[in-house]
N, C-alpha and C positions, 0 to 999 in steps of 0.2 A: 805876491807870487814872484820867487824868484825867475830870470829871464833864461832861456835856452838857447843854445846857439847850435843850431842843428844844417846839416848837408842838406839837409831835404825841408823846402819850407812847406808851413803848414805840415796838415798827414801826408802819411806817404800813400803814394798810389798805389795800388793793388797790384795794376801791371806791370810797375817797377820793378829789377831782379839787381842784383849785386851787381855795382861796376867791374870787378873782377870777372864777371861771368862773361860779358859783352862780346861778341865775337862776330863781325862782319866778313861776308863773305866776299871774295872775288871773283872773277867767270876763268882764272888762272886756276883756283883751287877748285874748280869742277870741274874743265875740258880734261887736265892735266890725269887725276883721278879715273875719268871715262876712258880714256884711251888707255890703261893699267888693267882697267875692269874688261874692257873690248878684247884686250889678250889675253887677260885667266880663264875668260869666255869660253874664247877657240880652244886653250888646252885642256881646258877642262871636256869638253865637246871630243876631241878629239881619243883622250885617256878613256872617257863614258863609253867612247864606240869601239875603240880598244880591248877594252875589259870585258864589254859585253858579248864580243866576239870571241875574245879567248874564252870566257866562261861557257856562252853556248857550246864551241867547240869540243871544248873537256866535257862537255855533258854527255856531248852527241860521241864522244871518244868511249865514255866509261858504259856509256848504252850502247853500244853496237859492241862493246867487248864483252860486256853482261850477255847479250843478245847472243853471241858467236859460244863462248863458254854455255850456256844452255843447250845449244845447237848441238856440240858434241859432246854436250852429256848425255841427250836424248838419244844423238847416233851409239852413244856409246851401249846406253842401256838398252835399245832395239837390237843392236846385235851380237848383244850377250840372251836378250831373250831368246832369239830366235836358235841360240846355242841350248838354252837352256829348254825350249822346246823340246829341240832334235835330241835331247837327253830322257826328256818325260816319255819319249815316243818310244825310247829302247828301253826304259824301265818300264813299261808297262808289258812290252812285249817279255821281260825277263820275265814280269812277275805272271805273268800267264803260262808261258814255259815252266818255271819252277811250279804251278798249282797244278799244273796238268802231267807230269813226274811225278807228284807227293800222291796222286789221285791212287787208293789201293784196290779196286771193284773191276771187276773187266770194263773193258770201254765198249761204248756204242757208237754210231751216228747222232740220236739222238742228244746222248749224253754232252758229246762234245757241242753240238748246236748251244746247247742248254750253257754250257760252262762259254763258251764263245759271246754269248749276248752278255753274262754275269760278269766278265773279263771286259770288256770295252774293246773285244778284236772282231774282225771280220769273219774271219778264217783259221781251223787248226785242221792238222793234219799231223797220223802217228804212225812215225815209222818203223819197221820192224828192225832187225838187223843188219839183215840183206839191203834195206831203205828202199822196201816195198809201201806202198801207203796200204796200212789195214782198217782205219777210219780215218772218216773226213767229216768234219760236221755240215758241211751244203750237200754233201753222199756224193761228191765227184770223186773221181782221181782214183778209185778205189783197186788196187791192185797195179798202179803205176808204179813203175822201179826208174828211179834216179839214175842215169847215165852218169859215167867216170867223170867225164867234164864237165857238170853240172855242179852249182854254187853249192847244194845240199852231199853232194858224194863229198865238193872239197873242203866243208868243214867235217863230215862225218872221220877223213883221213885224218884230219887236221888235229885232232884230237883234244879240242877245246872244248871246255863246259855250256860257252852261251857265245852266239856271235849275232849282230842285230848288223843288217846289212842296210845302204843309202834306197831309196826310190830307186824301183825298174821295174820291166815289163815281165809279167808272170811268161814263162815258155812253153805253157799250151796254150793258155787264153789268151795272151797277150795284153790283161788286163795291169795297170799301176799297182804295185801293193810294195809297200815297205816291211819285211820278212826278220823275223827272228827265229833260231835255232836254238836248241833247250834241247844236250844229251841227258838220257837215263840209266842213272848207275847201273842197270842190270841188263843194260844193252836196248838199240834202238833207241830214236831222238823225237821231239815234235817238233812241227814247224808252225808259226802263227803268222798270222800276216793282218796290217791294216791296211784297205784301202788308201792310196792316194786324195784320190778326190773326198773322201772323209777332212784329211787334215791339211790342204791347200789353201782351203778358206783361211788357214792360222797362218799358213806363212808366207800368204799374199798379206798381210798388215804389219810384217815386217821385213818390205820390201824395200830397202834404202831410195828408190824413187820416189815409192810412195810416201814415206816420211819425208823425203823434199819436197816434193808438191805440196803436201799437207803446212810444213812451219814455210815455206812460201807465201803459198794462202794466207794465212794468218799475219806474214812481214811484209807486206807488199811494196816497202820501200826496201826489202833487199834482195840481194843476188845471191844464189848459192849453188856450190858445187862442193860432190862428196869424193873424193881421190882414194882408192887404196895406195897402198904402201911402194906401188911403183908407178905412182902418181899420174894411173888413168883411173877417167872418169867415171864414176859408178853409176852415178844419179848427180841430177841437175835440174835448175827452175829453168835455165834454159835445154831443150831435150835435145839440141843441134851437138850440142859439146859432150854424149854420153860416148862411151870409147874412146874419147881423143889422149891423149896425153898435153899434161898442163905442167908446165916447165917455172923455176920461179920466178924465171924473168919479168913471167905474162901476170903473175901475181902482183909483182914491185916487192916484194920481199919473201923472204924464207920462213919455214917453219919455224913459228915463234908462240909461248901466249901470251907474250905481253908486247910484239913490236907491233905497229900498224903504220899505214901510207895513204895518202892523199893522191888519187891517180886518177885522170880522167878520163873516162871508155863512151864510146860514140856522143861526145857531145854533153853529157854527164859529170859532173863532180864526183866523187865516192871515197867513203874510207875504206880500207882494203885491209881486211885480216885474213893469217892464215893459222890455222889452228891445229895443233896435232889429236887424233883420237885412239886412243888408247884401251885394250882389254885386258883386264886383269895384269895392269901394269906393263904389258905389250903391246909396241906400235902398232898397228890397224889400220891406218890410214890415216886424211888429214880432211878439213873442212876451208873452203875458199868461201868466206863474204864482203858481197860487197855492200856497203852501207850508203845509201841515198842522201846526199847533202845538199839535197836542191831546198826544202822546206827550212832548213836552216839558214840558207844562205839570203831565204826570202825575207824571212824573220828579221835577221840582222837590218836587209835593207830597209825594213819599213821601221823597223824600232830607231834604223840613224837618222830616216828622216821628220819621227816626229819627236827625238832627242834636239835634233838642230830647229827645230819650231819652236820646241820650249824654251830653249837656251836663247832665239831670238827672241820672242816673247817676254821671257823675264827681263831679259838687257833691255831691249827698247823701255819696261817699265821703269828697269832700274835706272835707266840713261834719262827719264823720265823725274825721277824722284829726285836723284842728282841735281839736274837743271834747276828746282824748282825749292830746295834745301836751307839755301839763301837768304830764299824769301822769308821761310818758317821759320827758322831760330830764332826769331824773336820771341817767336809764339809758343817755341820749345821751353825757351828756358823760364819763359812768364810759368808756365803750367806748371813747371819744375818747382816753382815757390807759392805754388797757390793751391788751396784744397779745391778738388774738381767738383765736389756738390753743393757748398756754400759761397764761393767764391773770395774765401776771407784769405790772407795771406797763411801759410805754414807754420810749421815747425822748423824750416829751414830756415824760412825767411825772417824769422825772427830774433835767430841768432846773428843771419846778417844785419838785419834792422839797429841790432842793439848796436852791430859795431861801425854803426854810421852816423849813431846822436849820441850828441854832446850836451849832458842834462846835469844838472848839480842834485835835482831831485826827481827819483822813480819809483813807480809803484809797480806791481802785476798784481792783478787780479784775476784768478781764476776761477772762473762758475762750470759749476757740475749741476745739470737738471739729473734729480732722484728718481726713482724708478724708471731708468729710460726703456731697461729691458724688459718689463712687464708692459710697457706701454706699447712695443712691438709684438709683443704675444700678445693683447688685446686687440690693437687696432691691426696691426699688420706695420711691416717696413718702408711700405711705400710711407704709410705715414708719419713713422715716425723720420724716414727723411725729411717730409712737411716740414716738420717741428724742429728738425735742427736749420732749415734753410730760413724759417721765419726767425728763431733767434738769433742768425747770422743779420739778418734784414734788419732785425732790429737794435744790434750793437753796432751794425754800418751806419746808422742815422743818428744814434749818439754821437759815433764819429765825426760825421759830418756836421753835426752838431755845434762841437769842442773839438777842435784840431788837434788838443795835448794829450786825444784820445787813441790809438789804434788798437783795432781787434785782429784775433790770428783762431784760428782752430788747430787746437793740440793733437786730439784723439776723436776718438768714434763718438761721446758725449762728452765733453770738454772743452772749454771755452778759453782762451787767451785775453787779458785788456793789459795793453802796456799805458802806463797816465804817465806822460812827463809834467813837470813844471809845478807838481802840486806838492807843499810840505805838510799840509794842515791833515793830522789823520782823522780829524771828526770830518773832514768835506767829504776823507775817502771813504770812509764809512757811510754816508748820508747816502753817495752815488750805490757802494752795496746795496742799502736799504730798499734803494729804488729797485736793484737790478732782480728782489726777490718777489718784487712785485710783475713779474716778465710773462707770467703765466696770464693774466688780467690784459696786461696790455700787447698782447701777441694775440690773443683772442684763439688759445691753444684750448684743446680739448683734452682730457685723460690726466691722469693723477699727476702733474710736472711741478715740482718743486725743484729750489734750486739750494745749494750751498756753496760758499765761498769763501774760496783764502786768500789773503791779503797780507802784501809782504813791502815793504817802504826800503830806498838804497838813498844813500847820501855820498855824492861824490862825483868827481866828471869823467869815473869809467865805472862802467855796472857789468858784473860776472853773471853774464843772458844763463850758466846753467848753473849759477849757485842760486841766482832769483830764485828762478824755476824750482828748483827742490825746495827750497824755501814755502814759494807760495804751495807747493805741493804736500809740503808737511803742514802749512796751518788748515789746504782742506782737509785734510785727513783728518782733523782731530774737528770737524763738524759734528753735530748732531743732532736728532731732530730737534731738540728745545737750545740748540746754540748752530742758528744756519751761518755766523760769519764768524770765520775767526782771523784773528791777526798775528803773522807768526812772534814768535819767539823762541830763544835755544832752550826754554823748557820744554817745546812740544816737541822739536828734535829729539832730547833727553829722553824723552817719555816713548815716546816713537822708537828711538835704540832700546829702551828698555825695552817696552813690549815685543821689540824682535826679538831679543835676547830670549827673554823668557817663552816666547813662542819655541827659539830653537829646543830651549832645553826641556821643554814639554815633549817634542815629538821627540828627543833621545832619551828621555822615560818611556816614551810609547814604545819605542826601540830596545829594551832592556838595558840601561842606562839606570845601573844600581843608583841609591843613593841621593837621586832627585825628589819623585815623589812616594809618599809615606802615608799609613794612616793613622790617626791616635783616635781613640775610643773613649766615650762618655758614658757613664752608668747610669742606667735608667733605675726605681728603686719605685717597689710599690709599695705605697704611701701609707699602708698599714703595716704591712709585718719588715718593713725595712730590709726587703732583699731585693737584691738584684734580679728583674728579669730581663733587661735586654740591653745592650748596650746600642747609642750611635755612633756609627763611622764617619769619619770627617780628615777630607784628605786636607794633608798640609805638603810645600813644597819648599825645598832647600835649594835656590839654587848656587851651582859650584860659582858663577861670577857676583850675583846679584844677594846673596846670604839669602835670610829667610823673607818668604812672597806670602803676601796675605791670602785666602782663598779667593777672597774676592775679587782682588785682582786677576789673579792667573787664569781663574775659572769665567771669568768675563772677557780677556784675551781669547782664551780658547773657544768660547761661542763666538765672539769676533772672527776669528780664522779657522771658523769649520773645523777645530776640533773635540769639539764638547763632547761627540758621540765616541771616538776611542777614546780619550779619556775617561770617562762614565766604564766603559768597559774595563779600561785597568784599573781601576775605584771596584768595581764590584770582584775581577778574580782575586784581587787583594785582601777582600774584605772574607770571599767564600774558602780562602787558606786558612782567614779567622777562623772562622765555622768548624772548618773540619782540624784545625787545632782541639778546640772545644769536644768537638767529637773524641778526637783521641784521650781527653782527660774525662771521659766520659760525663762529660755535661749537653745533656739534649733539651735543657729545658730553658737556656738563656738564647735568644735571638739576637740577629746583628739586621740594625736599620743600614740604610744606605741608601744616599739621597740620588734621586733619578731626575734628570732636566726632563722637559717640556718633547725639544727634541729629540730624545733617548727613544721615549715612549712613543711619540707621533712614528717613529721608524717601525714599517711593519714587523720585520722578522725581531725585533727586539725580544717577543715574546721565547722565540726558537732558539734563540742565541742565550736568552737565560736558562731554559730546561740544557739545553749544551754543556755549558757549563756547569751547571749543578751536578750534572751525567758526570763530566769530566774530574771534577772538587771530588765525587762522592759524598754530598752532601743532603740534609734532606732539604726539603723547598719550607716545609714548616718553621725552619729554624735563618728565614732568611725575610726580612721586612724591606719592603719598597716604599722611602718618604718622598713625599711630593710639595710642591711649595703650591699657595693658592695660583699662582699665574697660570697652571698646568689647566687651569678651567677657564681661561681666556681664548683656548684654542678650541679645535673641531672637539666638542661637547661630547657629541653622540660615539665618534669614533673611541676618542680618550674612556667613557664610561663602556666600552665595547673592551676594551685592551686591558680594564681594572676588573670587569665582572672575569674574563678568563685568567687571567695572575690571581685572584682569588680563590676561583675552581679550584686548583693547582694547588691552594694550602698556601699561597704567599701573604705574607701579612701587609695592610696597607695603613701608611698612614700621612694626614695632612697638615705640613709645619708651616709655622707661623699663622693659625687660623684664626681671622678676626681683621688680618690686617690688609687684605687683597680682595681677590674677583669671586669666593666662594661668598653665601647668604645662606642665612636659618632656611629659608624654605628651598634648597636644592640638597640639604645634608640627606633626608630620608631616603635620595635618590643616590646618593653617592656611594660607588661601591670601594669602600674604606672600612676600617676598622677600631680608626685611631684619630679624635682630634688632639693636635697640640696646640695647648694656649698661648700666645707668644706672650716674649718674656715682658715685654710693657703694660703687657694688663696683670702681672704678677708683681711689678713693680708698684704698684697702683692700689694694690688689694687693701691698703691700712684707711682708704676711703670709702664710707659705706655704699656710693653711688656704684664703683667699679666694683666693688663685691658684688651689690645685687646685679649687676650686667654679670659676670663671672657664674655668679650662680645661674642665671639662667640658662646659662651656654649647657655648663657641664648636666643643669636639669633638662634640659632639652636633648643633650646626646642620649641620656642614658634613655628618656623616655623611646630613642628610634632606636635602641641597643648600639651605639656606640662608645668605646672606651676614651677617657682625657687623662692626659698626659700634658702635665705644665711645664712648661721648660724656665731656664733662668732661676731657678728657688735656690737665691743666694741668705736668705735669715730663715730663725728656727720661727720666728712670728709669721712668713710666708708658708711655711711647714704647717701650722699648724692652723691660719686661716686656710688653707688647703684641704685639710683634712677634715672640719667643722664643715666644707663644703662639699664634702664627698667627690673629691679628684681622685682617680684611681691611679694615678703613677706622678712620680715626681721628677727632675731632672737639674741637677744646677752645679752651683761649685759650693752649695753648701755640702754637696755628698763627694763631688769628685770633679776636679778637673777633667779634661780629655786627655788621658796617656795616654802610654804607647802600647806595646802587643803585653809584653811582659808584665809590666804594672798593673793590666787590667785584670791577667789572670791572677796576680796577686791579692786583687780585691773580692774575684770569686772562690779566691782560700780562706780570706779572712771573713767573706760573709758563713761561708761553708761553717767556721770554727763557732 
């Protein structure tokens, strides 16, 4: 064993972190810092109480202006109502006036009562011309003559149609009634009257005090007074200030709606708006509020004193944390290079590690335990953290074992082993051999096997992330019958290949002309030498890599999750066939088309075929589903569940390569298929009478459960013809046809045709 000459004897410590990182503290670089901190503190404290005060304020500014704007919308619309009242009050007396002129019948007492209640008035009275009363509906009055100076002589003078006069006292009875007058074109006028005390009740509720008491009531943190236009008092929440005149000194500002003041009246803070009210876009009057800023101002003070508690609070923590910082960084920057649930060193720490030994010879070795993620869906995660802190446990004691050993944790299941000092690649292999034995001697439960890559450097510098991809390429190409591999630039090779070809698979899934293709092989029944169906068999070109074997591509693609689109552009491809076929009117040839394991296992597979078929316009008769025996290694019941409805359906089934996998003679009667294919090595075979009579029995055995055979491979006319001696119903090879292309094949159904 060559010798090392490393910075660090023996392994390196766990707790160890890069001398680069090292950083001691001083009690200069703490006070210095706190006292910086101690002043952002205060201005920060300061700005907090600042802003929180302006913002209250603008709140409590846009609410008390909201507040005041309502105010004399309310005033405004109460004394347009009560306008609009005093309007309903003369229309109704009009229109009583005008029904009682339009009335054609002589009048009565009666009559008039009658039409008085029907009308909404108290009172009519008719006068003659003279403006004698000759009915009255209460029967008073009756032969009363109106005096020259009385309201009724002076609109009778006056010579007006309608006059509807304010509240007064009748002058005989001296009762309240609001009076309207209504001449009659043919001489003589009526008079109607509503009581007062009828419609009082309306226009005490639009009594400007009373709507101040009332949004009082309801604002109890404001002040309000109502001003007409020569800025005395109408109404007020206080009732000392009605009459007075209010100047706008005693406001602090002029009529405005948008200025407002901060003024303080017996001992009180308040905002001070003055508002103008307006009717039907003319002055009216104004509105004085004052707005209450005591709750606010209390708000603020208790929010500044538990803002400066918290700001003391977190400082003394933070003056805390500070002091004591120091101390920790050790323990910081150890964590920083150490995984927190194994305690193995990092991914960090690794590349520092590399660039602190000086080895002429290095290994990595990286183990991956397999199924870790089903081991956590079985047992749960607490366990499978178990699992990874015991194999940390247990590559620490090799460690400390063999000093020329350290371990690191990459990933979530991944395992780091740097070996210096060793050249001999059968020792490094021996220690693999051991490490697959980890599941035994861990004393672990649940399915854990491991694989591992192993990658060897020569030299007195090692590139920690060329290793690394290195050993990361030779696990990649593990599998289960090869758990260790050793890299080399083939696996790289292999590995760009298959990405390559990965890429160019999914931009064929993406319409990406010209990658993959299908060519077609003649099926040919074994008697009358025709064609009835052909196999699809995708092939791929690709633009860097030329042409890819199926097997390849198609084994990449189940590797990378993509076997199921793929299978999908394999079948629209193949159902364009079809309905090519269709248009040359040929409905009697079929296209097989191979379907993987997981195609089928996919539930809606069944949904996405009739879709398509929908979409092709094609029929289902004319389209065959091959299956390879593996397809009966999986869920049995399910699988024989998804072929008995594909059948329903008129889909043809059938199963290739049969003889050489997981199907057997006593599960065929059960199989819902339609078609054995013989694989091509027992066709190869047939010129020995051993594999004839095996052969024979096969195809005697189908036909007894009513299944069809179809031999594939029948490259000589002596396989043709032991074929036919043994009653095989279809034939298949390149003694009838290669697999061509779309063109060629329909070629072949011209020339069977002819």
């Amino acid at each position: 064993m060559v010798g090392c000459k490393s910075r660090i004897k023996g392994s390196v410590n766990v707790q160890d972190f890069p001398k680069n990182k090292k950083n001691l503290n001083s009690w200069k670089s703490v006070i210095v810092p706190a006292i910086l901190i101690l002043m952002l503190f205060l201005a920060a404290g300061l700005l907090v109480v600042n802003s929180l005060s302006s913002f209250y304020y603008q709140e409590r500014v846009q609410e008390a202006s909201l507040l005041a704007k309502s105010y004399t919308s309310i005033l405004s619309t109460v004394i347009d109502a009560e306008y609009q009242l005093d309007q309903q009050m003369e229309s109704t007396l009009k229109v009583a006036g005008v029904t009682v002129s339009k009335y054609t019948l002589p009048f009565s007492n009666e009559l008039l009562s009658t039409m008085a209640a029907n009308l909404d008035v108290d009172v009519i009275y008719v006068y003659d011309n003279n403006l004698n009363i000759t009915h009255s509906s209460d029967n008073n009055y009756i032969g009363w003559v109106s005096p020259p100076d009385h309201p009724i002589s002076i609109f009778y003078e006056s010579g007006q149609l309608f006059q509807a006069e304010v509240i007064r006292a009748d002058t005989e009875s001296g009762t309240l009634y609001k009076y309207g007058y209504y001449r009659f074109p043919q001489g003589g006028m009526v008079q109607v009257g509503i009581l007062a005390s009828n419609i009082k009740a309306l226009y005490a509720q639009f009594e400007p005090q009373y709507i101040v008491e009332r949004l009082s009531k309801d604002a109890k943190h404001t002040r309000l007074a109502y001003l007409d236009p020569e800025r005395k008092v109408l109404a007020a929440s206080d009732i000392s200030l009605i009459g007075s005149v209010i100047q706008p000194d005693n406001v602090g500002l002029p009529i405005s709606e948008t200025s407002f003041s901060r003024i303080s009246w017996e001992g009180t803070n308040y905002l001070a708006l003055h508002l103008p009210i307006t009717l039907k876009e003319a002055f009216a009057g104004s509105l004085v509020l004052f707005y209450d800023l005591s709750k606010m101002e209390q708000l603020i003070l208790r929010l500044t004193v538990i803002i400066a508690s918290a700001l003391l609070v977190f400082y003394l923590l933070f003056a805390y944390s500070l002091f004591t910082v120091y101390r920790k960084n050790r323990r910081i920057l150890s964590l920083a290079y150490l995984d927190e649930l194994t305690g193995l060193p990092n991914l960090r720490n690794y590349h520092a590690y590399l660039e602190e030994i000086r080895c002429q010879h290095l290994a990595l070795v990286v183990l991956n335990p397999l199924n870790f993620r089903l081991l956590n869906i079985l047992y749960g995660y607490d366990h499978g953290d178990k699992v990874l802190i015991n194999i940390a446990q247990h590559l620490r004691a090799r460690s400390i074992a063999w000093e020329a050993m350290q371990p690191f944790r990459l990933s979530d299941d991944r395992f780091l082993l740097v070996i210096r000092d060793e050249e001999s690649l059968e020792y490094l292999l021996s220690i693999c051999q051991q490490l697959l034995n980890i599941k035994q001697e861990t004393g672990l439960i649940g399915s854990i096997e491991v694989s591992i890559g192993l990658v060897q450097s020569i030299g007195p510098f090692h590139d920690a992330t060329r290793l690394l991809k290195e050993a990361l390429i030779a696990l990649n190409a593990t599998s289960p019958t090869h758990q260790i591999q050793v890299y080399n630039s083939e696996l790289e090779e292999r590995l760009v290949r298959a990405d390559t070809i990965e890429q160019e698979i999914k931009a064929a899934l993406h319409g990406d002309e010209g990658i993959l293709s299908l060519v077609y092989q003649p099926i040919y029944d074994s008697d009358a030498a025709q064609i009835v169906s052909f196999e699809a068999l995708a092939r791929m070109k690709s633009k860097k890599l030329g042409s890819i074997s199926p097997v390849e591509f198609i084994d990449i693609a189940e590797k990378r999750q993509l076997i199921i689109p793929l299978g999908k552009k394999i079948l629209s491809i193949a159902c364009d066939f079809i309905n090519e076929l269709q248009g040359l009117g040929i409905y009697d040839v079929s296209v097989a088309v191979n379907v993987s394991a997981l195609q089928l296992m996919e539930e809606p597979f069944i949904t996405y075929l009739l879709n398509l078929t929908k979409e092709k316009q094609i029929p289902l008769n004319q389209l065959e589903i091959e299956l390879t025996e593996s397809v009966f290694a999986k869920d049995i019941q399910f699988i024989s569940s998804q072929l008995r409805e594909l059948r329903n359906l008129g889909i043809l089934i059938s199963i290739d390569d049969f003889g050489t996998g997981y199907s057997s003679l006593s599960r065929l009667e059960t199989l819902e298929i339609d078609y054995l294919k013989l694989d091509k090595s027992f066709v190869e075979k047939l010129k020995t009478n051993s594999e004839n009579g095996f052969v024979s029995d096969i195809i005697s055995l189908a036909h007894h459960i009513e299944k069809l055979v179809i031999a594939e491979g029948v490259e000589t006319e002596e396989q043709e013809s032991e074929l036919q001696k043994l009653g095989c119903d279809y034939v298949q090879g390149y003694l009838y046809s290669r697999p061509v292309g779309r063109e060629q094949a329909l070629q072949l159904l011209e020339v069977g045709d002819a």
